[in-house]
Phi, psi and omega in degrees: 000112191214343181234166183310322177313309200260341176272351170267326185276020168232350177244150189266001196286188176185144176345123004245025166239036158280141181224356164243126189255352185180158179239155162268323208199144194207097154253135189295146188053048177195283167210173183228134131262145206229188184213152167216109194269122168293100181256121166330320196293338197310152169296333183300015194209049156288318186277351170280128159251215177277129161114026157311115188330134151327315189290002194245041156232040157280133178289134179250195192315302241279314230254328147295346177282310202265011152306281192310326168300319179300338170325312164293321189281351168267012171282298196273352151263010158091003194067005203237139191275094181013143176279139192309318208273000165252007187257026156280022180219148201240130157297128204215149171276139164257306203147154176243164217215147176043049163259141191261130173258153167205028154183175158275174167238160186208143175341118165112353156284158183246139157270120154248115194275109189235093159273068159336103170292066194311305185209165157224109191237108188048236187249058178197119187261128155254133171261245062221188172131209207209151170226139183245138158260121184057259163249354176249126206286136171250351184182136196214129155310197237137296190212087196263121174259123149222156164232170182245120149223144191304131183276051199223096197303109180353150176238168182053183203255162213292139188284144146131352217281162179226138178286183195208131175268352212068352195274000000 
């Protein structure tokens, strides 16, 4: 699993929040590097125009995190394209701990996502690792949480919950 081809029939996102474009390197249940190429073209930079300060094309944090996440999740999946008999269960980002930005990425940069599979517990994945343009590290993790749960809408009624008349 290596081309754009193999990261879409294994991650559920699509334009425009496919956020990985190749994995370079995949050792299983253990780490990854992947690549994302910084396009002008990106939809986050529709609203800029022309004669726009430069520093306002920094890609931004929000769309780096979940690059690097989708990183992870084609880490702790293994590269492998989802089993028939999962597909009631959805990948959910929890949150992260100590990320660090120390630069920007700007059009025409490549992202590269070196990602560590750390512990898996029971269906809660922890990651870390770093993201780089060329030698210079932009950004670093400590700590990525996801987990895998069923998408399949609750029956019966929720506890705690009170119907409300409006009155």
């Amino acid at each position: 699993m290596h081309e754009h081809a193999d990261v879409r029939a294994v991650l559920p996102q699509r334009y425009p929040l496919l956020l990985v474009d190749r994995v370079l390197e995949l050792v299983p249940y253990n780490r990854i590097r992947t690549i994302k190429a910084v396009s002008g073209t990106d939809p986050c930079y529709t609203d800029l125009t022309d004669g726009t300060e430069p520093w306002r094309y920094a890609y931004p944090y929000s769309l780096l995190i979940e690059s690097f996440g989708q990183s992870a999740a084609l880490l702790w999946l293994n590269g492998r394209v989802p089993d028939p008999d999962d597909a009631d269960q959805v990948l959910m980002f929890i949150g992260a701990s100590d990320y660090r930005f120390e630069g920007v990425a700007l059009p025409g940069d490549v992202l590269r996502h070196e990602v560590q599979l750390d512990t898996v517990i029971a269906d809660t994945a922890f990651a870390s690792g770093e993201t780089w343009v060329g030698d210079r590290r932009i950004a670093s993790v400590s700590s990525l949480v996801a987990t895998r749960r069923p998408v399949s809408p609750r029956t019966g009624p929720v506890p705690g919950a009170q119907g409300q008349t409006g009155q």
